[in-house]
PyMOL commands that place a pseudoatom at each C-alpha (Angstrom):
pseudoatom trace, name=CA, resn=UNK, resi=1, chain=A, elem=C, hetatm=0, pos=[39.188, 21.565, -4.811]
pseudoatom trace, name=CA, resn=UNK, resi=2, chain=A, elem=C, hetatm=0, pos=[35.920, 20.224, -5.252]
pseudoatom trace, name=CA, resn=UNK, resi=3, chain=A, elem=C, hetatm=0, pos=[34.284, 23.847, -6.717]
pseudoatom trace, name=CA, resn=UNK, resi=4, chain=A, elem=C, hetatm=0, pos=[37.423, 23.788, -9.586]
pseudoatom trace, name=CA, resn=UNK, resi=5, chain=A, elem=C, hetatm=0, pos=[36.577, 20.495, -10.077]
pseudoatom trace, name=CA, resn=UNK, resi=6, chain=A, elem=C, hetatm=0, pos=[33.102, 21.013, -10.901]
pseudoatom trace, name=CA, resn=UNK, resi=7, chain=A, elem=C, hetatm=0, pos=[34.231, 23.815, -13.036]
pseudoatom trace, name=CA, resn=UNK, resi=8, chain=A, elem=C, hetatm=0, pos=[36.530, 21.800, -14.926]
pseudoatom trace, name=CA, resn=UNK, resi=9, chain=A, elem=C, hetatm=0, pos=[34.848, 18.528, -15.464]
pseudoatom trace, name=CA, resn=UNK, resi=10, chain=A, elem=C, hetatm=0, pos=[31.305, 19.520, -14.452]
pseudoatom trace, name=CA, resn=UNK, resi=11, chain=A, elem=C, hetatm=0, pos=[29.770, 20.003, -17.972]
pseudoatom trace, name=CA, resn=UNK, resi=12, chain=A, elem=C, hetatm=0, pos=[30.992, 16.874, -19.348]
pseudoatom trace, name=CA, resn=UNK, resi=13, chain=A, elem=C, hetatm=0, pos=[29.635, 14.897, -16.387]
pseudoatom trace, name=CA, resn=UNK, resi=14, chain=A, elem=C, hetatm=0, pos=[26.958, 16.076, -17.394]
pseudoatom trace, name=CA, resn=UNK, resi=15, chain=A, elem=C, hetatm=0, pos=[26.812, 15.241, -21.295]
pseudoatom trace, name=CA, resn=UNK, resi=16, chain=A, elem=C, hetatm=0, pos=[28.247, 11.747, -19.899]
pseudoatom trace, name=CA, resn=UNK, resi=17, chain=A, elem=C, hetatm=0, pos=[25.629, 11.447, -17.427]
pseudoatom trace, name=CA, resn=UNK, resi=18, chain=A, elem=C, hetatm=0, pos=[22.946, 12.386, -19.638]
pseudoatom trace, name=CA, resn=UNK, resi=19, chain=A, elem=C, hetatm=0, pos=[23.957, 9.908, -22.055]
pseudoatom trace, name=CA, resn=UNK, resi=20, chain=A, elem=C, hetatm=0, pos=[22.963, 7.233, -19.790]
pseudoatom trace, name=CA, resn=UNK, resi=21, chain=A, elem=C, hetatm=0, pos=[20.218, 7.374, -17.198]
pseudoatom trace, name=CA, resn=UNK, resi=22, chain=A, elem=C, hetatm=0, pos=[21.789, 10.096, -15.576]
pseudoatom trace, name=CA, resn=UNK, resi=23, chain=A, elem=C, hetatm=0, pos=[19.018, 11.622, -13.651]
pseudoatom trace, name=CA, resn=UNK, resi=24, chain=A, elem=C, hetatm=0, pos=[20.582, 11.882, -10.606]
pseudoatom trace, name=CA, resn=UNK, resi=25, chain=A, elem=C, hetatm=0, pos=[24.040, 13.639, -11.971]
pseudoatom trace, name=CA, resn=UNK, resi=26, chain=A, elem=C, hetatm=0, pos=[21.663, 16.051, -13.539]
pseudoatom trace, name=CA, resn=UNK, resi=27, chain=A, elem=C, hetatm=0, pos=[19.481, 16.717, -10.597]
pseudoatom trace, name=CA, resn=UNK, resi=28, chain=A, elem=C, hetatm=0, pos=[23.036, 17.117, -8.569]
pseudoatom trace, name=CA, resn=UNK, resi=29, chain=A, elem=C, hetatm=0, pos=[24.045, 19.585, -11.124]
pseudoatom trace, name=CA, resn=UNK, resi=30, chain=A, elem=C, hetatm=0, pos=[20.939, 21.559, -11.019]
pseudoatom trace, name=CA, resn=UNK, resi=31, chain=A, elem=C, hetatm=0, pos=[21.770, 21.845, -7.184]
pseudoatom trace, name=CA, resn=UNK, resi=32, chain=A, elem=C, hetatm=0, pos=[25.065, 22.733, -7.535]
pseudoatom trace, name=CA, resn=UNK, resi=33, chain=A, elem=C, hetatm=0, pos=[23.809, 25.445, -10.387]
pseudoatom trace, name=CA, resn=UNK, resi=34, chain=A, elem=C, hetatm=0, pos=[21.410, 26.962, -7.328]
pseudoatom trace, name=CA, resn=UNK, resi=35, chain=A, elem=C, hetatm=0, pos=[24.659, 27.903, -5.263]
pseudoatom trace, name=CA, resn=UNK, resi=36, chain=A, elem=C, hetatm=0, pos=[26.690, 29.423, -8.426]
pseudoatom trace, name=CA, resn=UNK, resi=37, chain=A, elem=C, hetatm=0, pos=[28.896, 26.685, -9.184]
pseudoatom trace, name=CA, resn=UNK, resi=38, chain=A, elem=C, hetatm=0, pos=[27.513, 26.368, -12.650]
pseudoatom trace, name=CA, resn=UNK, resi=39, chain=A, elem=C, hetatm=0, pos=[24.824, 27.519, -14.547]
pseudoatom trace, name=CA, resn=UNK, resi=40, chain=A, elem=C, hetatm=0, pos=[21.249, 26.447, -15.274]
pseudoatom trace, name=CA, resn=UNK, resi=41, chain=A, elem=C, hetatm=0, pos=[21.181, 27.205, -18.521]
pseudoatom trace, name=CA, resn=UNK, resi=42, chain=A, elem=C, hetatm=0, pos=[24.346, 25.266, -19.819]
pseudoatom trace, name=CA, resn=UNK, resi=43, chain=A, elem=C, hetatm=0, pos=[23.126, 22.613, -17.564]
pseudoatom trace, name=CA, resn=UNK, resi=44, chain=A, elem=C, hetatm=0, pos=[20.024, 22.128, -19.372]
pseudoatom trace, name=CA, resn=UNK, resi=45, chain=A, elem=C, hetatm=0, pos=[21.281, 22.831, -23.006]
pseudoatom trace, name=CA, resn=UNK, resi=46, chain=A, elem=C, hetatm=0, pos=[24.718, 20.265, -22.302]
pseudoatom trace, name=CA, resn=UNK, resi=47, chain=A, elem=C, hetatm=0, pos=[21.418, 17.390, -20.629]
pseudoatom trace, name=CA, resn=UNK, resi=48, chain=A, elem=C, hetatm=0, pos=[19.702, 18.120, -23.848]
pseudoatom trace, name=CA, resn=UNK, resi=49, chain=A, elem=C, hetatm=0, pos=[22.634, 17.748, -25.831]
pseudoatom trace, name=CA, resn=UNK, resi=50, chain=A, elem=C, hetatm=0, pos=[23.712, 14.639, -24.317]
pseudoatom trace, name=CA, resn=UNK, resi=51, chain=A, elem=C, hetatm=0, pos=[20.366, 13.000, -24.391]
pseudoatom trace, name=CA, resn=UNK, resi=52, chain=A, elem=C, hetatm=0, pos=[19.267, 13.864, -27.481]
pseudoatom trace, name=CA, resn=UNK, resi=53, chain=A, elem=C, hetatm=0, pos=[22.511, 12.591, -29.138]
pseudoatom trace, name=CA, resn=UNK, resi=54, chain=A, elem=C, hetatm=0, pos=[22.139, 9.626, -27.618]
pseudoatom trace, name=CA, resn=UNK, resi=55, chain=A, elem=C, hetatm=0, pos=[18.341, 8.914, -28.117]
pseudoatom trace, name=CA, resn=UNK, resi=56, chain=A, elem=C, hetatm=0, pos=[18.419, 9.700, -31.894]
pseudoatom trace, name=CA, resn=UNK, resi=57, chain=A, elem=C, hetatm=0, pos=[21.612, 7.797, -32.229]
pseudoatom trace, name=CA, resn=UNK, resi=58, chain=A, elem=C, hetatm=0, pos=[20.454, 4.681, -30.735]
pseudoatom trace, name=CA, resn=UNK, resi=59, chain=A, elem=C, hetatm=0, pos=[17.039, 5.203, -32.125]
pseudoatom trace, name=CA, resn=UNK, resi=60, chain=A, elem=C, hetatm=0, pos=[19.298, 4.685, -35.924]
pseudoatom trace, name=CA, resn=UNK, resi=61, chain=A, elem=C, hetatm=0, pos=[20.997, 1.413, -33.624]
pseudoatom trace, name=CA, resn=UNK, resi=62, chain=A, elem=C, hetatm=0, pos=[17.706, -0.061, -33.819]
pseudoatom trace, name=CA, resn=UNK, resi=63, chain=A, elem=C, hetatm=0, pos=[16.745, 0.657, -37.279]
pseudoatom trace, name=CA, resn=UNK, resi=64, chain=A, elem=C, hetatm=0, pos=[19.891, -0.642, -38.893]
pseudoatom trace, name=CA, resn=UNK, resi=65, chain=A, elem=C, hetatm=0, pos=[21.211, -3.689, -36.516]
pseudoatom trace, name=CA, resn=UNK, resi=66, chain=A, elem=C, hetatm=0, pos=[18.161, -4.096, -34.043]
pseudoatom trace, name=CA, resn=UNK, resi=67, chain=A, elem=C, hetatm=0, pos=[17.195, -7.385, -34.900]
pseudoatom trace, name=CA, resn=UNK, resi=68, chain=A, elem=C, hetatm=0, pos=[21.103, -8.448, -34.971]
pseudoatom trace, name=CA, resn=UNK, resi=69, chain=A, elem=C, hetatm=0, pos=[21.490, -7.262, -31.663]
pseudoatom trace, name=CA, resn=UNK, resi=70, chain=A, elem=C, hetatm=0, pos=[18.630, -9.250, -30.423]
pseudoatom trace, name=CA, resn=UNK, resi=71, chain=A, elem=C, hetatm=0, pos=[20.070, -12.448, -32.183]
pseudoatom trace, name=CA, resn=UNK, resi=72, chain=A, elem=C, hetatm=0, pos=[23.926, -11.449, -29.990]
pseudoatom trace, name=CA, resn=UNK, resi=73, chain=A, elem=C, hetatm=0, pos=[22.284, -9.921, -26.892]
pseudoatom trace, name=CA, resn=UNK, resi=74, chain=A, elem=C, hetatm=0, pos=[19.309, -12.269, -26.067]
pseudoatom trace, name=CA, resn=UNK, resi=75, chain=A, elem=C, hetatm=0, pos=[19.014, -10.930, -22.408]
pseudoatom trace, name=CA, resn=UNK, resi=76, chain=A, elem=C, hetatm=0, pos=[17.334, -7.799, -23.869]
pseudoatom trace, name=CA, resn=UNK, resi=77, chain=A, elem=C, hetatm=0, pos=[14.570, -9.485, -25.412]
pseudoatom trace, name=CA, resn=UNK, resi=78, chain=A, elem=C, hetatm=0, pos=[12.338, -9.494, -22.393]
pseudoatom trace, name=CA, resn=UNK, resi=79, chain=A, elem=C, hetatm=0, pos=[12.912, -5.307, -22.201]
pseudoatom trace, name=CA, resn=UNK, resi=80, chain=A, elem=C, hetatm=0, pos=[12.653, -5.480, -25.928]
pseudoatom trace, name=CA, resn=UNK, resi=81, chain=A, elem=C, hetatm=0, pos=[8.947, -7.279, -25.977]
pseudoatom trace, name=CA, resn=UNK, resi=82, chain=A, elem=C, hetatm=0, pos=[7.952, -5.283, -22.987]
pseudoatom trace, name=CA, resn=UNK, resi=83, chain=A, elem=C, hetatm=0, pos=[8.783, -2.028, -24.804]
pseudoatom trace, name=CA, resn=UNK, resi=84, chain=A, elem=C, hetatm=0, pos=[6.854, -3.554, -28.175]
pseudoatom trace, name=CA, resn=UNK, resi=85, chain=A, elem=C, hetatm=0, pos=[3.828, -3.972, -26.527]
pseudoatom trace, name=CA, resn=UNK, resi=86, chain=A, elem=C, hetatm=0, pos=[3.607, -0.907, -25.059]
pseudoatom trace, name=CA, resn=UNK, resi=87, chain=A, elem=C, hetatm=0, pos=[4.658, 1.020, -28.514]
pseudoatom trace, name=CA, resn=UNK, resi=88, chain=A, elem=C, hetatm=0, pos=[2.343, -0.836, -30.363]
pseudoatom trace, name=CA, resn=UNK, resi=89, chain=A, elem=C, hetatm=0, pos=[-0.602, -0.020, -28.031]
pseudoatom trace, name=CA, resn=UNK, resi=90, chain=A, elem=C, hetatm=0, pos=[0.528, 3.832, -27.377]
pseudoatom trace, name=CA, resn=UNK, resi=91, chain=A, elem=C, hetatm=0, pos=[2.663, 4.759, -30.121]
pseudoatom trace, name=CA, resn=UNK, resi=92, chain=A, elem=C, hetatm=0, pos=[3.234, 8.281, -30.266]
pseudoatom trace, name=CA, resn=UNK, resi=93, chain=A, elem=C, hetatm=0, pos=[2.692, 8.800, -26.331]
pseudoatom trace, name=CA, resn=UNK, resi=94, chain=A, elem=C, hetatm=0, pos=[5.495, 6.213, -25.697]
pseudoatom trace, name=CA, resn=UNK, resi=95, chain=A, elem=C, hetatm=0, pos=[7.650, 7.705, -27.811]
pseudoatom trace, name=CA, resn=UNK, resi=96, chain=A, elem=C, hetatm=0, pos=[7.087, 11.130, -26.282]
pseudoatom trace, name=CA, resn=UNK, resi=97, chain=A, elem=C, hetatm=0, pos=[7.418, 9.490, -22.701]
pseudoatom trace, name=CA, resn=UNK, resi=98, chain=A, elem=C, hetatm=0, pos=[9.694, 6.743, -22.715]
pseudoatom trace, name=CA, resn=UNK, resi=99, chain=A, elem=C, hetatm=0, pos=[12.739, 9.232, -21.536]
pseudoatom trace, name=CA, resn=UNK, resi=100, chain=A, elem=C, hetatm=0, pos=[10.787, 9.217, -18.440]
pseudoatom trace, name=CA, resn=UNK, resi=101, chain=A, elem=C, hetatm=0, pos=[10.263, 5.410, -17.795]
pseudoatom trace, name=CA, resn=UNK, resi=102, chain=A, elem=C, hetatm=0, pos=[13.438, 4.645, -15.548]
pseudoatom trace, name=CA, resn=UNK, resi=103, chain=A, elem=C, hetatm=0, pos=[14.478, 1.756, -16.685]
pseudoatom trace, name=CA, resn=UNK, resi=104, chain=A, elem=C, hetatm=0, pos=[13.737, 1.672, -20.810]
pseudoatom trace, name=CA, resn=UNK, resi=105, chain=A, elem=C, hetatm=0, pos=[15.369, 4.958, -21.396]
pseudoatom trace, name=CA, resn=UNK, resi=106, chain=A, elem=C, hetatm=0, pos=[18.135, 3.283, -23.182]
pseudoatom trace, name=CA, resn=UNK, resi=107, chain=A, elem=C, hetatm=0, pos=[16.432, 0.666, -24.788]
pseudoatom trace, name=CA, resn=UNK, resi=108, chain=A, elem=C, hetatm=0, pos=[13.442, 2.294, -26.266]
pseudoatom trace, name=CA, resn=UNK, resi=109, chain=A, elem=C, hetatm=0, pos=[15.078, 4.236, -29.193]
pseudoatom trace, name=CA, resn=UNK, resi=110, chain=A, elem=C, hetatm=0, pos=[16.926, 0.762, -30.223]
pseudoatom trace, name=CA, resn=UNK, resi=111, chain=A, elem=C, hetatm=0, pos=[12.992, -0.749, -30.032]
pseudoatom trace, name=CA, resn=UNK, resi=112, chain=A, elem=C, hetatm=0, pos=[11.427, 1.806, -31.547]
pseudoatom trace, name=CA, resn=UNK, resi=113, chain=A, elem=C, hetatm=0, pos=[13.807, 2.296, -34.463]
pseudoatom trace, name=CA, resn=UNK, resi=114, chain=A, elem=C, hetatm=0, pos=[13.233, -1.751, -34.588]
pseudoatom trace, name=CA, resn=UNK, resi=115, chain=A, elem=C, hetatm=0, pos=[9.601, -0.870, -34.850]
pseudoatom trace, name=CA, resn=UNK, resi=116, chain=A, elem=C, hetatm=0, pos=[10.122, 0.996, -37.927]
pseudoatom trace, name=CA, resn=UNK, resi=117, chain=A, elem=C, hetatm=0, pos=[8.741, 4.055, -36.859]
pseudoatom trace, name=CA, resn=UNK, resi=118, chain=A, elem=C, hetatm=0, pos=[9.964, 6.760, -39.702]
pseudoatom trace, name=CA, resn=UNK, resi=119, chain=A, elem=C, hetatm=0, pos=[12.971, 9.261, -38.748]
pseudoatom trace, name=CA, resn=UNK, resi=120, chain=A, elem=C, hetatm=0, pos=[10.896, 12.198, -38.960]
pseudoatom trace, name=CA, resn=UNK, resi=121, chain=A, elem=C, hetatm=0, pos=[8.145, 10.661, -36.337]
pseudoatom trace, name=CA, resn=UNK, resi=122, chain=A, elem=C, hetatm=0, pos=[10.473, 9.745, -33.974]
pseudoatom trace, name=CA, resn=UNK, resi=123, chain=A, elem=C, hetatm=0, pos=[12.460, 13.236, -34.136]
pseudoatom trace, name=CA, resn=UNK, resi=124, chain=A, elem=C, hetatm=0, pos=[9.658, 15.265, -33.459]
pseudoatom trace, name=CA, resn=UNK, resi=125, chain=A, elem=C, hetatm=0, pos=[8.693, 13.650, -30.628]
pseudoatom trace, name=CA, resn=UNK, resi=126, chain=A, elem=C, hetatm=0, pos=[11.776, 12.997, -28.931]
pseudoatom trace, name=CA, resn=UNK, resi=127, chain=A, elem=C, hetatm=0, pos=[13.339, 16.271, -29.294]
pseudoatom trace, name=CA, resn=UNK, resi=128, chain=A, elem=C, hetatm=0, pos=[10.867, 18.701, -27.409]
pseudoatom trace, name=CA, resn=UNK, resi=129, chain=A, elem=C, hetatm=0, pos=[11.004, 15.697, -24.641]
pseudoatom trace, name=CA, resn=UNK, resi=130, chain=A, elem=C, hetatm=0, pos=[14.433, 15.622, -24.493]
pseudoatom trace, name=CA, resn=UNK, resi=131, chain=A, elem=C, hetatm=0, pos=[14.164, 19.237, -23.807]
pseudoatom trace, name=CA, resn=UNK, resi=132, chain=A, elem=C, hetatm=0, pos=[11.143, 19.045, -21.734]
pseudoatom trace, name=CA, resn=UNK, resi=133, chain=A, elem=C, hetatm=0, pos=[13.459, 16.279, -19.755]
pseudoatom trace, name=CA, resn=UNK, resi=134, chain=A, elem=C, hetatm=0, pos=[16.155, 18.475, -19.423]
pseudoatom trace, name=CA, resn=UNK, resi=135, chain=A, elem=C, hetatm=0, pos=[14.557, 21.184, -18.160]
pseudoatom trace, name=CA, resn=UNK, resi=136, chain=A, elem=C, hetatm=0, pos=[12.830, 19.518, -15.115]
pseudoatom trace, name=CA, resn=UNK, resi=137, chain=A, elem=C, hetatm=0, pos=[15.556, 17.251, -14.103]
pseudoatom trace, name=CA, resn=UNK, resi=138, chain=A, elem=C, hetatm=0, pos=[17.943, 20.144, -13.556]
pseudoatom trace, name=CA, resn=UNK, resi=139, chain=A, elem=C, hetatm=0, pos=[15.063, 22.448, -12.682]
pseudoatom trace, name=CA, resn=UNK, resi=140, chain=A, elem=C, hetatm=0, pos=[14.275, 19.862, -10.104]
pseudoatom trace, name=CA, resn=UNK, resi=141, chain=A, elem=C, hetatm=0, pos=[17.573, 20.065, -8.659]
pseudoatom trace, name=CA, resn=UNK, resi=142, chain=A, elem=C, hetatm=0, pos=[18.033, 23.917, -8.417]
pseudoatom trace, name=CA, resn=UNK, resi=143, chain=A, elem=C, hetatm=0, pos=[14.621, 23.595, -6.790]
pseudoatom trace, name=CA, resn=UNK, resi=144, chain=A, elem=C, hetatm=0, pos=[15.321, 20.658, -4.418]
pseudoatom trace, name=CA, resn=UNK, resi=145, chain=A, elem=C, hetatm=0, pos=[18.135, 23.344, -3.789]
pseudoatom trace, name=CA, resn=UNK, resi=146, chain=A, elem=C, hetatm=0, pos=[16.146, 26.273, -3.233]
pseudoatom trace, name=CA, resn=UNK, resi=147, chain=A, elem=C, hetatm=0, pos=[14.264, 23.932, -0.385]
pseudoatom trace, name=CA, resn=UNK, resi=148, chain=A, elem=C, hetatm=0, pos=[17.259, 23.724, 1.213]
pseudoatom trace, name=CA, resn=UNK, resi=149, chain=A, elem=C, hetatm=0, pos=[18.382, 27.674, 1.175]
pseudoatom trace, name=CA, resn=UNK, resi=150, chain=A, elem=C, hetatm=0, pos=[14.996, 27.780, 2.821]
pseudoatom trace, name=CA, resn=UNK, resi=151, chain=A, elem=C, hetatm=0, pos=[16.917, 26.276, 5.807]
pseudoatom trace, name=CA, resn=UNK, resi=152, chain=A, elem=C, hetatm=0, pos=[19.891, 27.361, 5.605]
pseudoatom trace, name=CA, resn=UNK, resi=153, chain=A, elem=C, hetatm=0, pos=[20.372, 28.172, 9.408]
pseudoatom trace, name=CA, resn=UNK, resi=154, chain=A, elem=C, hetatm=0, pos=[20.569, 24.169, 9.424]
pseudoatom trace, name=CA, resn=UNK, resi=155, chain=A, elem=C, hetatm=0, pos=[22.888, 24.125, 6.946]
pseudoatom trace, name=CA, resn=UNK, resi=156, chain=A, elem=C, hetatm=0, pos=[25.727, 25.439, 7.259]
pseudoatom trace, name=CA, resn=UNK, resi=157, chain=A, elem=C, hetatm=0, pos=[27.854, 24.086, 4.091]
pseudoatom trace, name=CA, resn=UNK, resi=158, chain=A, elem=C, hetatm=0, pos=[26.367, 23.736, 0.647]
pseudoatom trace, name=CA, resn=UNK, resi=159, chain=A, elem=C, hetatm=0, pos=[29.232, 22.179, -0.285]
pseudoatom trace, name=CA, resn=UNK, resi=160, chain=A, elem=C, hetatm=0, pos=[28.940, 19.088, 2.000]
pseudoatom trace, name=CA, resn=UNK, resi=161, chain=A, elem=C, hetatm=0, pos=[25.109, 18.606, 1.188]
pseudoatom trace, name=CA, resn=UNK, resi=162, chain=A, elem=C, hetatm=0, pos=[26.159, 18.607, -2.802]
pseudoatom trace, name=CA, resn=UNK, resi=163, chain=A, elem=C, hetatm=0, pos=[28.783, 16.157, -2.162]
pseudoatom trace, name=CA, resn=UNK, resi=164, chain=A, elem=C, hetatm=0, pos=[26.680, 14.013, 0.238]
pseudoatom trace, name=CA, resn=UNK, resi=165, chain=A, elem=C, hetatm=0, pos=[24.083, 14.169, -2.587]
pseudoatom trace, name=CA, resn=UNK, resi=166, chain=A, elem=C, hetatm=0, pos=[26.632, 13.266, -5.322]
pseudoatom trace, name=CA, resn=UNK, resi=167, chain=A, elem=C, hetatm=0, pos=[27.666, 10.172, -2.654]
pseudoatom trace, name=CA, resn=UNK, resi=168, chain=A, elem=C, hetatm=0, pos=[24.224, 9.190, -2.018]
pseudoatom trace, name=CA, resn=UNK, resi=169, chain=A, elem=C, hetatm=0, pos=[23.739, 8.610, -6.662]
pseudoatom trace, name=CA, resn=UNK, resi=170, chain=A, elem=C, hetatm=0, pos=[27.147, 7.170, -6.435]
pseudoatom trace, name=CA, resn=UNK, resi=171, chain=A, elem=C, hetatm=0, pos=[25.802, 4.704, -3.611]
pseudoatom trace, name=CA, resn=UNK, resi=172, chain=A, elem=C, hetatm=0, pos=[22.683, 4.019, -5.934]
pseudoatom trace, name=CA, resn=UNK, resi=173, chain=A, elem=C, hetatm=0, pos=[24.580, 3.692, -8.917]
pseudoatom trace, name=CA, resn=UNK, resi=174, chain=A, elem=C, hetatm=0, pos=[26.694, 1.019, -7.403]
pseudoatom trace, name=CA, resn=UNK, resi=175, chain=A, elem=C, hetatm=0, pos=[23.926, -0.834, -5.711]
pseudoatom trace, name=CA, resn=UNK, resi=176, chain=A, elem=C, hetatm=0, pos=[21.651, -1.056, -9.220]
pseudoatom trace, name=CA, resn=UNK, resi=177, chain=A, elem=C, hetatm=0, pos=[24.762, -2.505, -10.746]
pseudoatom trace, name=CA, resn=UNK, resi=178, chain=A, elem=C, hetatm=0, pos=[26.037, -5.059, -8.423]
pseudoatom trace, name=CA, resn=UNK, resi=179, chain=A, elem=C, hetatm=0, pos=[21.958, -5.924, -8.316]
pseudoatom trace, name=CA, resn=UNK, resi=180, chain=A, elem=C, hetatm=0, pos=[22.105, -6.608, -11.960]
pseudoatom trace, name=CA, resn=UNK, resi=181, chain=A, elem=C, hetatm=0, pos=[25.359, -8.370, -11.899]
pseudoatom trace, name=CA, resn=UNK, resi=182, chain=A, elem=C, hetatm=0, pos=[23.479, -11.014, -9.116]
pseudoatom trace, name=CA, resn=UNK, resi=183, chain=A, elem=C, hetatm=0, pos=[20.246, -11.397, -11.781]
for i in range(1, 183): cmd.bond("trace and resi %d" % i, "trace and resi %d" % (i + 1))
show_as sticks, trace
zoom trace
């Protein structure tokens, strides 16, 4: 049951997950990639995908309707200046490495297409670390996995550690948002 779901739903999870700060659905997929259930490569290319798409798309959010969304969404404008300031004094670095900043991954395309950073700029930074990100996230997990094969004769069923692992980022994903809800 849980193996055909994976093979049926697994590789939109993971565009899904990637859309959104998704590391840990990415890093469970990379495990679950280690013990056949899908593979690394379409892991990595469907992460990229979703990322990408997301981070360019939201980068042209910010350049058309940024300071609109500001005016409806006020609650971002702490994120928003704390993004500035950091773009202003690292530019091209914090475009590059934003993807990895938990927390801003979302909001920093919207703030840097604010910024009015050209198109072309922002592309050729963000795809090669969308890639870069996709690779190690669901590298990570097929190695995290290989760690485990190491002791296998403590472990008897993959299966279970994937699932507790996919119950451990459900557990995390519902605790950041019920923390949010109480700020």
């Amino acid at each position: 049951m849980f193996e055909n779901f994976i093979q049926n739903y697994g590789y939109y999870a993971v565009f899904l997950c990637a859309c959104i700060e998704g590391e840990v659905a990415i890093l469970t997929a990379g495990f679950l990639c280690r013990h056949g259930m899908m593979s690394l490569s379409l892991v990595m290319l469907t992460a990229f995908l979703g990322t990408l798409m997301t981070e360019q798309g939201l980068f042209f959010v910010g350049r058309v309707y940024g300071s609109r969304l500001l005016k409806k969404y006020p609650q971002l404008s702490s994120k928003t200046e704390k993004v500035m300031v950091f773009l202003r004094k690292y530019d091209s670095a914090f475009i590059f490495g934003s993807r990895f900043v938990y927390g801003i991954r979302n909001i920093s395309p919207i703030v840097i297409g604010m910024a009015g950073i050209l198109p072309l700029k922002f592309s050729t930074l963000n795809i090669p670390a969308a890639l870069i990100w996709s690779v190690l996230v669901a590298g990570a997990g097929y190695l995290f996995a290989d760690m485990l094969e190491l002791a296998k004769e403590h472990m008897k069923f993959v299966q279970y550690a994937a699932l507790l692992v996919l119950l451990i980022a459900f557990g995390y994903f519902i605790y950041r948002k019920s923390k949010k809800r109480d700020k």
